[in-house]
C-alpha positions in Angstrom: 7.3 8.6 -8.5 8.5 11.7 -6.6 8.0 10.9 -3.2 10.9 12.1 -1.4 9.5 15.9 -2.3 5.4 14.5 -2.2 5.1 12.3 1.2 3.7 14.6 4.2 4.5 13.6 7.6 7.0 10.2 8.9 4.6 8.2 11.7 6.6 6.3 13.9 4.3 3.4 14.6 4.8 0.4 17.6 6.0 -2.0 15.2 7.4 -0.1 12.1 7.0 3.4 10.4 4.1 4.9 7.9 3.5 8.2 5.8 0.9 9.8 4.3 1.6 10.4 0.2 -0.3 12.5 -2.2 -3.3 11.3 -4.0 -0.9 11.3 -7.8 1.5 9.1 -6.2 -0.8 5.9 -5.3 0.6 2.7 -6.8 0.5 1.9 -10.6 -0.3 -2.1 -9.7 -3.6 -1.6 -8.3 -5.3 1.3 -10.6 -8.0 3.6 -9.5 -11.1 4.1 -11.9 -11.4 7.1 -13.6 -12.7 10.4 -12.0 -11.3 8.6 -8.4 -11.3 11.3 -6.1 -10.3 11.5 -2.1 -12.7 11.1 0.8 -13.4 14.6 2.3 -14.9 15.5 5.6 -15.6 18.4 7.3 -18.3 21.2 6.6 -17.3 21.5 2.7 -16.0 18.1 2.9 -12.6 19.5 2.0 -10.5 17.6 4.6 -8.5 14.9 2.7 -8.0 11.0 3.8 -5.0 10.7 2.3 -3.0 7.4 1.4 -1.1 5.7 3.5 2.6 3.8 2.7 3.1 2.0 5.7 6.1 -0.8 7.1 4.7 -2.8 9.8 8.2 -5.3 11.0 7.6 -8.9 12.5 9.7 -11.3 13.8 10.0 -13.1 10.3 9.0 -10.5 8.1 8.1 -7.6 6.8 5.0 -5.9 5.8 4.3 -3.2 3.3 0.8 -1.8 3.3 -0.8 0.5 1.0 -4.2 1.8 1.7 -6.1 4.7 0.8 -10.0 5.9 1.0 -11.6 6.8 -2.0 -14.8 8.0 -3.7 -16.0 7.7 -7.6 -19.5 9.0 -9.1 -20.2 5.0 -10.3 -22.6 2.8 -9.2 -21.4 -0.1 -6.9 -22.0 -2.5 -10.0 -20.0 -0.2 -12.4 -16.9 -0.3 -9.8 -17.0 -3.8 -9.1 -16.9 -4.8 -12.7 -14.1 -2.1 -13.3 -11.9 -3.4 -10.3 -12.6 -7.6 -11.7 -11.8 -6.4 -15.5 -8.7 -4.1 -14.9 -6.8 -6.4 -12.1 -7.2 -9.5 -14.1 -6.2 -7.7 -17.5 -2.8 -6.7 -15.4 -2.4 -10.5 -13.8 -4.1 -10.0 -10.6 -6.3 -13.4 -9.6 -9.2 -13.3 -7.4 -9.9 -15.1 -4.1 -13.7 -16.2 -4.7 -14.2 -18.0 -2.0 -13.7 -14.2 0.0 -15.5 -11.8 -2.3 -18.6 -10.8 -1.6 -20.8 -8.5 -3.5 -24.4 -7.3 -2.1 -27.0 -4.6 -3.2 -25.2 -1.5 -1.1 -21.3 -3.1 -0.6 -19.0 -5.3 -1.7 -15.5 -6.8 -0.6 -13.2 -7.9 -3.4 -9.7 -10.0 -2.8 -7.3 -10.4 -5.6 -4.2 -11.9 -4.9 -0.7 -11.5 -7.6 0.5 -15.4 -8.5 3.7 -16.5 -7.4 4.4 -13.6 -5.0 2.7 -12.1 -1.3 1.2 -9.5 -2.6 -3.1 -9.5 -1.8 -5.4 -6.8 -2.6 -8.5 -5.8 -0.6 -11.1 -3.7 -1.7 -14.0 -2.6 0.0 -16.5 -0.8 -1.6 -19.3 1.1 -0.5 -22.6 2.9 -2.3 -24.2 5.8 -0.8 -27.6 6.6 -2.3 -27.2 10.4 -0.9 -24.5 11.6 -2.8 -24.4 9.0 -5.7 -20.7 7.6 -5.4 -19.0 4.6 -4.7 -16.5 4.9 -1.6 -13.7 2.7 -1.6 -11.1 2.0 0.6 -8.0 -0.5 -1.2 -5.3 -2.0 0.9 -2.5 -3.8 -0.8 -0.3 -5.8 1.5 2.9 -7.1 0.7 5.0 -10.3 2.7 8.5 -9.3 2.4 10.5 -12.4 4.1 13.5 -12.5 6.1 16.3 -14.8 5.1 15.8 -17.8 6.5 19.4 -18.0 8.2 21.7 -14.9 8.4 25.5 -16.1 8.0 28.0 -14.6 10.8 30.4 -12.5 9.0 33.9 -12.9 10.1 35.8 -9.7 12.0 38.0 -9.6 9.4 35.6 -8.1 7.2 34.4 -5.9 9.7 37.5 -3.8 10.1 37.9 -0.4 8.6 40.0 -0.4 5.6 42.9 2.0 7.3 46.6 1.7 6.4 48.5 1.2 9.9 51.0 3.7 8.8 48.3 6.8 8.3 46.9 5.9 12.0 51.1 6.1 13.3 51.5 8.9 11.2 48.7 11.1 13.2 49.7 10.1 16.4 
């Protein structure tokens, strides 16, 4: 993944930093079905939502949020069953008690054992132009250490040889 050449714009945020990154470079852990396209709006619907990489920093940890708005031309049924069959082939476990799955929308939560990583997806049908939208946010807990050692000043000084500092005076 390219995206020192492929993310668009730094946002400084409150509490941390996001960017935007193109549509190729979403993450490989939580897949997209096939024929995924952006949301669009505007007249010709040719204004791009794109995905968002963002670091949000708390007092004991960090979070990493992906999330991105999409659209596919598959029924609400076809996308739920996608999402339930392809995260749980590549490990991911759904959260049953929190997925919920009616006649128009649906909200799915998946969770990765043994690590913070979640998964959210919302989906939504629209009868008018016969898609799915879906908007995904994976969020990972990155912890602090739990205790920070001091580090003596003796490791803090700059490696300079006494006799190149008398030497330039």
């Amino acid at each position: 993944m390219a995206l020192v050449t492929s993310f668009r714009q730094i946002q400084r945020n409150v509490d941390g930093f996001s960017l935007r990154v193109n549509f190729e470079d979403w993450i490989r852990d939580v897949p997209l079905p096939p024929q995924t396209s952006l949301v669009g709006f505007g007249e010709k619907h040719d204004l791009f939502i794109y995905p968002e990489w963002r670091f949000s920093f708390q007092t004991d940890c960090t979070d990493e949020v992906w999330s991105g708005t999409f659209r596919v031309a598959l029924s609400l049924t076809e996308v739920v069953a996608w999402f339930q069959t392809k995260l749980m082939k590549q490990g991911w476990a759904t959260i049953p008690e929190k997925t919920f799955i009616e006649s128009d929308w649906a909200s799915l939560k998946f969770y990765f054992p043994e690590t913070t990583m979640r998964v959210s997806v919302s989906l939504r049908w629209w009868e008018d132009l016969k898609d799915t939208q879906m908007t995904i946010w994976r969020v990972t807990k990155h912890p602090l250490p739990s205790a920070v050692e001091s580090i003596p000043d003796s490791q803090l000084a700059l490696p300079i040889a006494e006799d190149a500092v008398r030497e330039g005076a």
